[in-house]
N, CA, C and O atoms as a Tripos MOL2 file, in Angstrom:
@<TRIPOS>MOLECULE
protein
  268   267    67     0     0
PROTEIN
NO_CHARGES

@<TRIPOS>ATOM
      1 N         -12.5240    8.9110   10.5410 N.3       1 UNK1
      2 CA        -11.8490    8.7420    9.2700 C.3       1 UNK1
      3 C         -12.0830    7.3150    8.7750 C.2       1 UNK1
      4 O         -12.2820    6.4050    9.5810 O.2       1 UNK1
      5 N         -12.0610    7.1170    7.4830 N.am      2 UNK2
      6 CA        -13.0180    6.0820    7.0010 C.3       2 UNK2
      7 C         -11.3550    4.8740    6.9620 C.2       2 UNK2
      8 O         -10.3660    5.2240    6.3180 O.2       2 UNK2
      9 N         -11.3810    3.8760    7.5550 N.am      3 UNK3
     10 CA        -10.5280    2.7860    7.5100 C.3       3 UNK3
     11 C         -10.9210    1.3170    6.4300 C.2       3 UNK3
     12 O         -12.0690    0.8740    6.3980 O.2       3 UNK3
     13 N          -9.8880    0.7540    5.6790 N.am      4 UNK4
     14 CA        -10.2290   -0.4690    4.9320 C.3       4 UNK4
     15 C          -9.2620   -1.4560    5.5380 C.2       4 UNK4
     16 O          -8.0440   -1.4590    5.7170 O.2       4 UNK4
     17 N         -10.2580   -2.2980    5.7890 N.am      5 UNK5
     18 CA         -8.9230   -4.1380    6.2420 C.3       5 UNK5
     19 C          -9.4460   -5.0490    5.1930 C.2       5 UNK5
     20 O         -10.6490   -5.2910    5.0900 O.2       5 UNK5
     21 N          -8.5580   -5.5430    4.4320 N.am      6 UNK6
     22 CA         -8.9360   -6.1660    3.4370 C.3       6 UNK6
     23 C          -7.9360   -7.0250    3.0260 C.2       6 UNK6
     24 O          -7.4120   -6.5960    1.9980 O.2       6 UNK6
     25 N          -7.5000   -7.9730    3.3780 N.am      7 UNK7
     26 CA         -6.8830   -9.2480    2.8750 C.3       7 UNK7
     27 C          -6.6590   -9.1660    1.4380 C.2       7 UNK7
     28 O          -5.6030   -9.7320    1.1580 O.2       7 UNK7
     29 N          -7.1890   -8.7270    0.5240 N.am      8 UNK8
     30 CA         -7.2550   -8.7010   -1.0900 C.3       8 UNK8
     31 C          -6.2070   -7.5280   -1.2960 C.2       8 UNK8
     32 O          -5.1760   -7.5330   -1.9700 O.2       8 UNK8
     33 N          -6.7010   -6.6350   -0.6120 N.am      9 UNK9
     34 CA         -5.7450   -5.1120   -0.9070 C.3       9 UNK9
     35 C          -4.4120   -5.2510   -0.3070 C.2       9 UNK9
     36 O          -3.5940   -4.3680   -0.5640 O.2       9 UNK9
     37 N          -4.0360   -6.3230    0.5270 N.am     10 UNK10
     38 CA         -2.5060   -6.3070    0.9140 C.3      10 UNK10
     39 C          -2.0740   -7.3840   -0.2060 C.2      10 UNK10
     40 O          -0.9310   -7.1000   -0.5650 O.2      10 UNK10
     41 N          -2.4760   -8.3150   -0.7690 N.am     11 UNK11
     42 CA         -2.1640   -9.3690   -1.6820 C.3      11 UNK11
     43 C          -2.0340   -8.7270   -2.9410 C.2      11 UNK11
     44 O          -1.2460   -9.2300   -3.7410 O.2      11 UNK11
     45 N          -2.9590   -7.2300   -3.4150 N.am     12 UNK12
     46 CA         -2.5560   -6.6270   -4.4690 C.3      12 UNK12
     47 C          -1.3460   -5.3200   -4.2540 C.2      12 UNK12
     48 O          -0.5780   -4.9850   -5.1570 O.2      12 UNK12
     49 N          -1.3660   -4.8060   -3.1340 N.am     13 UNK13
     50 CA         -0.3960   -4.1430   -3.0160 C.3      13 UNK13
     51 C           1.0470   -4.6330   -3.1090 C.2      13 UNK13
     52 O           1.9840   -3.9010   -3.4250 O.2      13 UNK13
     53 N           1.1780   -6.2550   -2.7330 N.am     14 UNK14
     54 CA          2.6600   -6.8150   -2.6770 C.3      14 UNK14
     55 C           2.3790   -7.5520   -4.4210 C.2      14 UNK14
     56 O           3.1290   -7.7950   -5.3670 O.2      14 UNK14
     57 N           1.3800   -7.6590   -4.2510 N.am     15 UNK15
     58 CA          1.4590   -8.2250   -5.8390 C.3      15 UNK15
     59 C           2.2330   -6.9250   -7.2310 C.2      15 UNK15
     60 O           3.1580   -7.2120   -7.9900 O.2      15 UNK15
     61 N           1.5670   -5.6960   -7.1850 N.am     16 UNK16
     62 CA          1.9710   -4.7590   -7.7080 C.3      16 UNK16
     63 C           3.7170   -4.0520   -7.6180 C.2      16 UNK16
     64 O           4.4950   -3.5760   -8.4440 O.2      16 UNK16
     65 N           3.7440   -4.3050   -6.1900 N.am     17 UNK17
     66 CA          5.5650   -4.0450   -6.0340 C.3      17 UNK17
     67 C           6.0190   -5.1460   -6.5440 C.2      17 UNK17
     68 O           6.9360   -4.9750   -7.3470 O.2      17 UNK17
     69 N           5.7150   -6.1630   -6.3690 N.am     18 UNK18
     70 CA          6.4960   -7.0220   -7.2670 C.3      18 UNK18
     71 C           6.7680   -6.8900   -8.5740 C.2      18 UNK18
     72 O           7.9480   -6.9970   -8.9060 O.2      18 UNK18
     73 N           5.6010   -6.5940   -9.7510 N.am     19 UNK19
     74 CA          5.7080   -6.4350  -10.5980 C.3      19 UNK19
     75 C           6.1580   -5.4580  -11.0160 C.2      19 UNK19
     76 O           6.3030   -5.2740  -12.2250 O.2      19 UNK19
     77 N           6.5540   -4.4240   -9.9230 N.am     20 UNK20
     78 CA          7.4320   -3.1010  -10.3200 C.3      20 UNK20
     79 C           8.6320   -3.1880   -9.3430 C.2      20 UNK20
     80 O           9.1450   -2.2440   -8.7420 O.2      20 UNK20
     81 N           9.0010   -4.5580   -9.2930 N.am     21 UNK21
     82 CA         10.4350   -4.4760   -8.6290 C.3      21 UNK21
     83 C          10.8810   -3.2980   -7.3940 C.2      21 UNK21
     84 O          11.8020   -2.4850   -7.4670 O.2      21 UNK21
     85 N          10.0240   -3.4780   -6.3890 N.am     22 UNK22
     86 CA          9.8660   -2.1590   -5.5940 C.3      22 UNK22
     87 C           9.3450   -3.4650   -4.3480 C.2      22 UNK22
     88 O           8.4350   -4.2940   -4.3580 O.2      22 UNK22
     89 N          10.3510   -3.1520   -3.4290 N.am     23 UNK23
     90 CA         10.6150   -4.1380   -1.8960 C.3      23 UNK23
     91 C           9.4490   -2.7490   -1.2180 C.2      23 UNK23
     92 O           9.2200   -1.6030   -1.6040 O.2      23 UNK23
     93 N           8.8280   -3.7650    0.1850 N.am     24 UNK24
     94 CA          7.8710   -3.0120    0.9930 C.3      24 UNK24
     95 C           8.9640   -1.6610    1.3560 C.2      24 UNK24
     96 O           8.6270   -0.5450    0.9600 O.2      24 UNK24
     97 N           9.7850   -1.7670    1.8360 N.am     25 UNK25
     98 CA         10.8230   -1.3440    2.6480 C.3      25 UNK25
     99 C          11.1020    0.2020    1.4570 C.2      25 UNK25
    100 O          10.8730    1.3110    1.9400 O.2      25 UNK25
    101 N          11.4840    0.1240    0.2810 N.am     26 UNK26
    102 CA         11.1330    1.0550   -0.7750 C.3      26 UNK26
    103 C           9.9550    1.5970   -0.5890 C.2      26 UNK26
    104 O           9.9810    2.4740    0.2740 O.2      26 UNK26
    105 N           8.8760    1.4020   -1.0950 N.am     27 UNK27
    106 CA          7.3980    1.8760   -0.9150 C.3      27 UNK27
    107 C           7.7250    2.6970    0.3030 C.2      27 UNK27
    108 O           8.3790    3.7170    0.5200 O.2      27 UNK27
    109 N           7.2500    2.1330    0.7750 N.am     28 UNK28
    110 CA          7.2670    2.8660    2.6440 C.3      28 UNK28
    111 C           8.2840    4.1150    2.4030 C.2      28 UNK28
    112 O           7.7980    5.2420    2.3060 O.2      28 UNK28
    113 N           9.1750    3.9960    2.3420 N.am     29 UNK29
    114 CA         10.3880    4.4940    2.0450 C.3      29 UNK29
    115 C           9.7160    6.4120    1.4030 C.2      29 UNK29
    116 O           9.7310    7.5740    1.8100 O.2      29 UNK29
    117 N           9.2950    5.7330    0.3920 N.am     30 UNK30
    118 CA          8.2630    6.9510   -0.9510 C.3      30 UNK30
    119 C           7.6110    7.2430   -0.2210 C.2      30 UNK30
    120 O           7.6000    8.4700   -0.3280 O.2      30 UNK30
    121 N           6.6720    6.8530    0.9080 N.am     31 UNK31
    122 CA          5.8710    7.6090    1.0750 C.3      31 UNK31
    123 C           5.4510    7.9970    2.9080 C.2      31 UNK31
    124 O           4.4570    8.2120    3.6020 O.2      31 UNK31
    125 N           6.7500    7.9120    3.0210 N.am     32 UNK32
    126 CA          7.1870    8.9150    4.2270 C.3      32 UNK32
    127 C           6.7870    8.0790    5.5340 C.2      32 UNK32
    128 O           6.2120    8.6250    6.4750 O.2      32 UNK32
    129 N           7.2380    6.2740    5.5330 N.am     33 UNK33
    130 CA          6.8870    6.1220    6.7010 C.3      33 UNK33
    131 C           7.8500    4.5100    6.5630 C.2      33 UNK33
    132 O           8.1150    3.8340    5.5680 O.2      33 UNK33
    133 N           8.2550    4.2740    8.3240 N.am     34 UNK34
    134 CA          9.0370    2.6780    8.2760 C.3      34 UNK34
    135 C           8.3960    1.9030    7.6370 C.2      34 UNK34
    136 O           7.1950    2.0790    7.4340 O.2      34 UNK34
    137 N           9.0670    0.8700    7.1800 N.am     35 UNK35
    138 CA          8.8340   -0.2010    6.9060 C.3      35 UNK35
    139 C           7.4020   -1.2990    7.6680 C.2      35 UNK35
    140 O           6.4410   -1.7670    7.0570 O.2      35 UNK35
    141 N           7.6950   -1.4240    8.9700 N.am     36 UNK36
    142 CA          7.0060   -1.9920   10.1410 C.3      36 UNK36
    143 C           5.8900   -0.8860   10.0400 C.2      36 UNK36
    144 O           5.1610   -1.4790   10.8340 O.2      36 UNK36
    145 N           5.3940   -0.1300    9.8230 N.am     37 UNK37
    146 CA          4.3060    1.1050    9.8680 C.3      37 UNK37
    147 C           3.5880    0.2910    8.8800 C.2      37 UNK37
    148 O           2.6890   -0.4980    9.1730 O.2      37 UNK37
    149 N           4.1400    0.5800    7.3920 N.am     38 UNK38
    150 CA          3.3630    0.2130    6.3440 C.3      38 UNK38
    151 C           2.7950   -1.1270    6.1460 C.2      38 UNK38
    152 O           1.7880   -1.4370    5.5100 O.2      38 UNK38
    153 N           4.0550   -2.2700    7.1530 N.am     39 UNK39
    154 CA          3.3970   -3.7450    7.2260 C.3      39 UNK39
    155 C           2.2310   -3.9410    8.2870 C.2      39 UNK39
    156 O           1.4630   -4.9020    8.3430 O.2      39 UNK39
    157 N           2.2580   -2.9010    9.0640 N.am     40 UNK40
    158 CA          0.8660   -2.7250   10.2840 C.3      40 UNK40
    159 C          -0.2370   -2.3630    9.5740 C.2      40 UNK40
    160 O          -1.3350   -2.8390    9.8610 O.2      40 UNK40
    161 N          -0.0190   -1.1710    8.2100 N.am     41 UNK41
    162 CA         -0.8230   -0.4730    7.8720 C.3      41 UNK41
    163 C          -1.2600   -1.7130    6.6530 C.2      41 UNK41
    164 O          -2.4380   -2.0510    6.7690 O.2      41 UNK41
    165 N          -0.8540   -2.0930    6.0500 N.am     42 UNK42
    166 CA         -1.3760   -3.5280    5.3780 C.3      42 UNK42
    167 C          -1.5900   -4.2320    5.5820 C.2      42 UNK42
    168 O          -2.2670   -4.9320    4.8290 O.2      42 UNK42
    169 N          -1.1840   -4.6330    6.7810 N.am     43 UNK43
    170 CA         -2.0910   -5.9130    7.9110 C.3      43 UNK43
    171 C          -3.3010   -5.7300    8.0930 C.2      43 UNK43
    172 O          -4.1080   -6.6590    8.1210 O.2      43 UNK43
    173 N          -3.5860   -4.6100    8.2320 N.am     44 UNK44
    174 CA         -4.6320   -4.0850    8.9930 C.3      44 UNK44
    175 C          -5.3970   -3.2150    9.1070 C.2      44 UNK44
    176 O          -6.1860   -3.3330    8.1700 O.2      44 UNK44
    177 N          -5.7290   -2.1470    9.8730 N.am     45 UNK45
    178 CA         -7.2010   -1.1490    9.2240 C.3      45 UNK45
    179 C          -5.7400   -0.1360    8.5390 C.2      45 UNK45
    180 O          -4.5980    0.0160    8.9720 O.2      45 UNK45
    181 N          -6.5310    0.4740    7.1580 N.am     46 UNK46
    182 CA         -5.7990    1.0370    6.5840 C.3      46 UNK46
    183 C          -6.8360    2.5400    6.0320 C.2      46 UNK46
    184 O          -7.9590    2.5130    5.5290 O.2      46 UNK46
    185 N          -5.7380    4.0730    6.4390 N.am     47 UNK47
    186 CA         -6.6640    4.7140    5.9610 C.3      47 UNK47
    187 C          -6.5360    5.1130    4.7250 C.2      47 UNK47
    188 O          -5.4600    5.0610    4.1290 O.2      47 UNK47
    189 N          -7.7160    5.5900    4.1680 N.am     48 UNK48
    190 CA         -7.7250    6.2430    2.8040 C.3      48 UNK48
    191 C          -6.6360    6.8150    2.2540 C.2      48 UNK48
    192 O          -6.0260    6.3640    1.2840 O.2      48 UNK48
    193 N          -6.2970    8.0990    3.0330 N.am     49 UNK49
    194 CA         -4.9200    8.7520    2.9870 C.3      49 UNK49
    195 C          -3.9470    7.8710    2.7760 C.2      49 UNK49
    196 O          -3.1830    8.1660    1.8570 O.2      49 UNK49
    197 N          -3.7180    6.7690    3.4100 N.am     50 UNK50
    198 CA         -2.6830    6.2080    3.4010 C.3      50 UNK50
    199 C          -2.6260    4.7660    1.9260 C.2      50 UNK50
    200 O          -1.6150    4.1950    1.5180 O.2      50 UNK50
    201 N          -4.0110    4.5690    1.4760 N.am     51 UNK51
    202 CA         -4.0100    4.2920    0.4130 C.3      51 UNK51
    203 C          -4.0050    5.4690   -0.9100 C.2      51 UNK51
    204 O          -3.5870    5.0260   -1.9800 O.2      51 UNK51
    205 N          -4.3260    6.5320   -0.8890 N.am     52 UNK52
    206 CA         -4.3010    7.3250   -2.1650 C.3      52 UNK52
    207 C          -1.8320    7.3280   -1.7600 C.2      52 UNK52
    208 O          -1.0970    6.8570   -2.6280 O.2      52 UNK52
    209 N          -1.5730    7.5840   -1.1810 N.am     53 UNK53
    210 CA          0.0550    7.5220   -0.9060 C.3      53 UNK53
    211 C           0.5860    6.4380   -1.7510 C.2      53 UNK53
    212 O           1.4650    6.6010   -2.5970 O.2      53 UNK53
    213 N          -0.2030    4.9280   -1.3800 N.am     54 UNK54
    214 CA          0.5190    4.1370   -1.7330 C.3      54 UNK54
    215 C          -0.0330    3.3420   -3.5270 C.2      54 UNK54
    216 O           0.3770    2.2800   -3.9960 O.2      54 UNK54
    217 N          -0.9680    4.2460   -4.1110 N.am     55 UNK55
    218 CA         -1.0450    4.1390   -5.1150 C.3      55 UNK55
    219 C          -0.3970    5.3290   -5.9270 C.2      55 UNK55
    220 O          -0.0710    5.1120   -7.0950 O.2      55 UNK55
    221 N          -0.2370    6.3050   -5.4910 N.am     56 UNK56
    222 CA          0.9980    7.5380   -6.1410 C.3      56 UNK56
    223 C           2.2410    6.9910   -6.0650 C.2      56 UNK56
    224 O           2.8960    7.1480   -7.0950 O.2      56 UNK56
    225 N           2.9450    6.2250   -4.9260 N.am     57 UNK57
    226 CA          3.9100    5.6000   -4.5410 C.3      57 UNK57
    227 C           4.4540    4.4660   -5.9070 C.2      57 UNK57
    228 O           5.5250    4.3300   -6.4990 O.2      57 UNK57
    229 N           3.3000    3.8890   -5.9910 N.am     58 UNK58
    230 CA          3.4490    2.9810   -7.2750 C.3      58 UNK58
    231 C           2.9930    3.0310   -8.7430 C.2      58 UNK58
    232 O           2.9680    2.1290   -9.5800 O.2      58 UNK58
    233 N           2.6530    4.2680   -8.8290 N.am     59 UNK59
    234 CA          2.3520    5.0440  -10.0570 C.3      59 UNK59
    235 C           1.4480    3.6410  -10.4840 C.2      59 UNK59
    236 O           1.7930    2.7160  -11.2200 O.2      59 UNK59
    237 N          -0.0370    3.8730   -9.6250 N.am     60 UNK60
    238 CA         -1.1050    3.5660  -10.2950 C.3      60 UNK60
    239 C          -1.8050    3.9760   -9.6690 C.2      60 UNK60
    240 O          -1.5050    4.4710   -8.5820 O.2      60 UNK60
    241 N          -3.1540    3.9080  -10.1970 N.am     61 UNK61
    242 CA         -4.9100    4.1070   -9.7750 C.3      61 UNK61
    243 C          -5.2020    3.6170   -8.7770 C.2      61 UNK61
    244 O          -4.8420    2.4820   -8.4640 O.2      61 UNK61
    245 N          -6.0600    4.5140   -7.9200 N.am     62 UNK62
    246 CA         -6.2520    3.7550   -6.6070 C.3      62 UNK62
    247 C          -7.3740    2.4840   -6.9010 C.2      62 UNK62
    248 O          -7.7810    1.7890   -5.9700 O.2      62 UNK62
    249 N          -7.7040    2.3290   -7.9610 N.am     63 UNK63
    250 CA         -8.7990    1.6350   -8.2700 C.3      63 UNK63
    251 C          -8.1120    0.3730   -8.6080 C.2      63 UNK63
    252 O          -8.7630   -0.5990   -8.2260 O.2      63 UNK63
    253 N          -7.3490    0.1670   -9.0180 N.am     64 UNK64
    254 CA         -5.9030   -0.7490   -9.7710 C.3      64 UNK64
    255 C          -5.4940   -1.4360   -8.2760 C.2      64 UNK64
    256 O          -5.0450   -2.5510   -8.5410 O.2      64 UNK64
    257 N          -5.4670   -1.2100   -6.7630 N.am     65 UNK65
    258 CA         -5.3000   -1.5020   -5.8750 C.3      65 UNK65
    259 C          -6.3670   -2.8890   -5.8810 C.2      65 UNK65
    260 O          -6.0240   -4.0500   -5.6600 O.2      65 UNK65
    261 N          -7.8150   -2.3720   -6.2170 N.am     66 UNK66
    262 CA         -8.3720   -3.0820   -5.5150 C.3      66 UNK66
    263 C          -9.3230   -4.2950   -6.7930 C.2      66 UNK66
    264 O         -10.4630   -4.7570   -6.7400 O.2      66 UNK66
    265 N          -8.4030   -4.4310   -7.6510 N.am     67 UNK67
    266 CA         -8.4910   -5.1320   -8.6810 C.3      67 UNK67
    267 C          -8.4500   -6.3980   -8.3600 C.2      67 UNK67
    268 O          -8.5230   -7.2590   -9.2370 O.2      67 UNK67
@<TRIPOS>BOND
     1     1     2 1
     2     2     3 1
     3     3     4 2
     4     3     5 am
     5     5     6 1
     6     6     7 1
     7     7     8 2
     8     7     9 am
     9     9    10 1
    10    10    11 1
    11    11    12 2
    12    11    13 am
    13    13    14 1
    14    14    15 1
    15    15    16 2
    16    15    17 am
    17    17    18 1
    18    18    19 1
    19    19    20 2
    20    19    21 am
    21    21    22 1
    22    22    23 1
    23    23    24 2
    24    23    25 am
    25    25    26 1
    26    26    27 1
    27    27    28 2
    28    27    29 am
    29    29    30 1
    30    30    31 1
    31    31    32 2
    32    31    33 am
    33    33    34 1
    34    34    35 1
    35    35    36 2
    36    35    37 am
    37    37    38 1
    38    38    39 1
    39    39    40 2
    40    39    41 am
    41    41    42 1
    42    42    43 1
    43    43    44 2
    44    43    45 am
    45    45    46 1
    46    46    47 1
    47    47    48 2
    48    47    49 am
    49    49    50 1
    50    50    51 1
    51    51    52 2
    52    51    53 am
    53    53    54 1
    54    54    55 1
    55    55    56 2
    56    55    57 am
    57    57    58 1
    58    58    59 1
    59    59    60 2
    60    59    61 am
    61    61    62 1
    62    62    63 1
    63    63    64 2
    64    63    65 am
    65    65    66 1
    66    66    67 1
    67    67    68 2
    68    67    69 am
    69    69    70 1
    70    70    71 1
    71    71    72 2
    72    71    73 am
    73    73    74 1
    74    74    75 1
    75    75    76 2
    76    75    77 am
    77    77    78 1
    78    78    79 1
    79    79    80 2
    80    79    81 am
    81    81    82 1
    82    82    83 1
    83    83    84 2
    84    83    85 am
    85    85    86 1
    86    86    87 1
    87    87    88 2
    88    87    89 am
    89    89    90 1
    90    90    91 1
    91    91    92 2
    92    91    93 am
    93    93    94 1
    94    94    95 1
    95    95    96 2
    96    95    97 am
    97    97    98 1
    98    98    99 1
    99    99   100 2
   100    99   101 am
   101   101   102 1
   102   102   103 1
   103   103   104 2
   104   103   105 am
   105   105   106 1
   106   106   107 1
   107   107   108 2
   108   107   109 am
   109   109   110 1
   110   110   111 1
   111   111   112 2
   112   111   113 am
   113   113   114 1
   114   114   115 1
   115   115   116 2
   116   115   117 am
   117   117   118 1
   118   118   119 1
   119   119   120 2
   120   119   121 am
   121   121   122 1
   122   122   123 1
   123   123   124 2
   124   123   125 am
   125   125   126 1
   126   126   127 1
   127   127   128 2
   128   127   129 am
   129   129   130 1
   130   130   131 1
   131   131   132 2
   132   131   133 am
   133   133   134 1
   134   134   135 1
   135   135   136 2
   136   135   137 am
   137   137   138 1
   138   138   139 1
   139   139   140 2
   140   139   141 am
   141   141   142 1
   142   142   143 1
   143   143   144 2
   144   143   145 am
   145   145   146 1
   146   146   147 1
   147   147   148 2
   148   147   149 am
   149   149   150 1
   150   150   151 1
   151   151   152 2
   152   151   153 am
   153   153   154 1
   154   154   155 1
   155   155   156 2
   156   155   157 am
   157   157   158 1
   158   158   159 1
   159   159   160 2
   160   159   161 am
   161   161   162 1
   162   162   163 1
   163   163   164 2
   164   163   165 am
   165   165   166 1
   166   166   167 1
   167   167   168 2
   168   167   169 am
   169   169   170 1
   170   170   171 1
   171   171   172 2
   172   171   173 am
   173   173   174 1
   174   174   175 1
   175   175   176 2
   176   175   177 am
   177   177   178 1
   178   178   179 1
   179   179   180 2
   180   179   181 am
   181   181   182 1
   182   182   183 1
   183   183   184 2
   184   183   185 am
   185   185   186 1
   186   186   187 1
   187   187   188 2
   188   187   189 am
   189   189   190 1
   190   190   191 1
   191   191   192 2
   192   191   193 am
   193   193   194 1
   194   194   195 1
   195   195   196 2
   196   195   197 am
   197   197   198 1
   198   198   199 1
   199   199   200 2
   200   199   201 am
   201   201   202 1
   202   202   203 1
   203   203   204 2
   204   203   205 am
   205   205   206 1
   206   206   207 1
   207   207   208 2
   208   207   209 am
   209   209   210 1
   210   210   211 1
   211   211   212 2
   212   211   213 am
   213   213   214 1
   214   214   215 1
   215   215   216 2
   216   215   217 am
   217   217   218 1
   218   218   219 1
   219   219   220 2
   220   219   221 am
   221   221   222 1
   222   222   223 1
   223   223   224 2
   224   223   225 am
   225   225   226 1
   226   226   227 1
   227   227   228 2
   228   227   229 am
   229   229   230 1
   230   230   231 1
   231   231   232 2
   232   231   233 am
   233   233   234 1
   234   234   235 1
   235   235   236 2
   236   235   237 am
   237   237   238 1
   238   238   239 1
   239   239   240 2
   240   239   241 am
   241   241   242 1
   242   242   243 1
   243   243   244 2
   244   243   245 am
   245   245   246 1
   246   246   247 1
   247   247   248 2
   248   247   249 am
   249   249   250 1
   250   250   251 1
   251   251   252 2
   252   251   253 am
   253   253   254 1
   254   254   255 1
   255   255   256 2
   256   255   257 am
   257   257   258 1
   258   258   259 1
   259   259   260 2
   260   259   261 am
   261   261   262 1
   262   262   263 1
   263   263   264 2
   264   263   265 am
   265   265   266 1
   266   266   267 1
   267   267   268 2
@<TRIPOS>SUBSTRUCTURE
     1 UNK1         2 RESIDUE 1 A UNK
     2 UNK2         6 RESIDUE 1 A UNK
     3 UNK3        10 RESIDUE 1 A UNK
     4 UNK4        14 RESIDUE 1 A UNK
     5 UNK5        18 RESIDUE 1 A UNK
     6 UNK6        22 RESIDUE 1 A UNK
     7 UNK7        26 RESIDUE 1 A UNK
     8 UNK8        30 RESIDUE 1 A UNK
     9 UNK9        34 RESIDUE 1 A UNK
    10 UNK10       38 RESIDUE 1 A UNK
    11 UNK11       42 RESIDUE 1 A UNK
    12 UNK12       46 RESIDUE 1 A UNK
    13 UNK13       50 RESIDUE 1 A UNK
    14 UNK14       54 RESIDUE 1 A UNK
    15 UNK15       58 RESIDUE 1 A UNK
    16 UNK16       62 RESIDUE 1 A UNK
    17 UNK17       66 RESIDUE 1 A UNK
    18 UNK18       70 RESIDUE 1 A UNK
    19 UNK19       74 RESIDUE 1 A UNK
    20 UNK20       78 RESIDUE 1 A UNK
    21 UNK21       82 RESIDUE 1 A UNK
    22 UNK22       86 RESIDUE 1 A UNK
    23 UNK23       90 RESIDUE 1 A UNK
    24 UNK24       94 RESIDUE 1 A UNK
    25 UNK25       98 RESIDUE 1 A UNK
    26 UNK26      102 RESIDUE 1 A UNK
    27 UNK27      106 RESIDUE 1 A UNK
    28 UNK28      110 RESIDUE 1 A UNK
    29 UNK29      114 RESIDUE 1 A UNK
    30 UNK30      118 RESIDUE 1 A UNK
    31 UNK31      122 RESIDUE 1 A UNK
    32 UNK32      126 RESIDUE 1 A UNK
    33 UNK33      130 RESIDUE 1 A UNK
    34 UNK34      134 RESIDUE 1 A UNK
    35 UNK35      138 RESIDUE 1 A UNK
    36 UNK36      142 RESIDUE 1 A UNK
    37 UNK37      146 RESIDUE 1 A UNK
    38 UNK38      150 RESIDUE 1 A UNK
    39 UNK39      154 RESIDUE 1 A UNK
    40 UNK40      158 RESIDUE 1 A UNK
    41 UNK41      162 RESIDUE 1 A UNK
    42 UNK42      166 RESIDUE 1 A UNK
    43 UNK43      170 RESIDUE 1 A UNK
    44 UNK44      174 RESIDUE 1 A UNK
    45 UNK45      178 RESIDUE 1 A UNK
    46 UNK46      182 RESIDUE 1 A UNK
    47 UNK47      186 RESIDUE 1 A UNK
    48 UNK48      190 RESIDUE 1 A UNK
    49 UNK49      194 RESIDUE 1 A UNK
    50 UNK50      198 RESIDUE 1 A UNK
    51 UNK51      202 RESIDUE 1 A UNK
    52 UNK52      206 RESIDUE 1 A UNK
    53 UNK53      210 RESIDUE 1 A UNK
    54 UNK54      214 RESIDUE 1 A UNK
    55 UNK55      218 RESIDUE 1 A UNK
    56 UNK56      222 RESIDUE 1 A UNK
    57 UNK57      226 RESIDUE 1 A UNK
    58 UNK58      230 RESIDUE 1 A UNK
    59 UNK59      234 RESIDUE 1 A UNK
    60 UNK60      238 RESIDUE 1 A UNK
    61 UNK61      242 RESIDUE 1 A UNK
    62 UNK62      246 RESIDUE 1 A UNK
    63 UNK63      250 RESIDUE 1 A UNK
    64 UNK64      254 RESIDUE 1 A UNK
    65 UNK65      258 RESIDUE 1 A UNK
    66 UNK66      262 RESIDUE 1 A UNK
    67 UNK67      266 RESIDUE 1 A UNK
């Protein structure tokens, strides 16, 4: 299964909750997993699946992630 680690994509993912007033702990929350999961899963290798989640999660484009 195809994995992304990308330093840019965790800086836009917290960048985007911010701007939609939405704590990690929320997110995670939406899309069916702890808190500590989703900060592992943004630390670090992240799968696809688990990025198409967290751009539905924040009602945007998965493409908008990696802006």
């Amino acid at each position: 299964m195809k994995t992304y680690r990308n330093n840019e994509l965790k800086k836009r993912i917290q960048q985007i909750c911010k701007e939609k007033g939405m704590t990690q702990t929320e997110l995670a929350c939406k899309i069916g997993i702890t808190k500590a999961t989703l900060s592992d899963s943004i630390g670090g290798d992240m799968r696809i699946s688990t990025i198409e989640k967290i751009a539905k999660a924040l009602n945007v484009k998965i493409v908008e992630l990696f802006e």
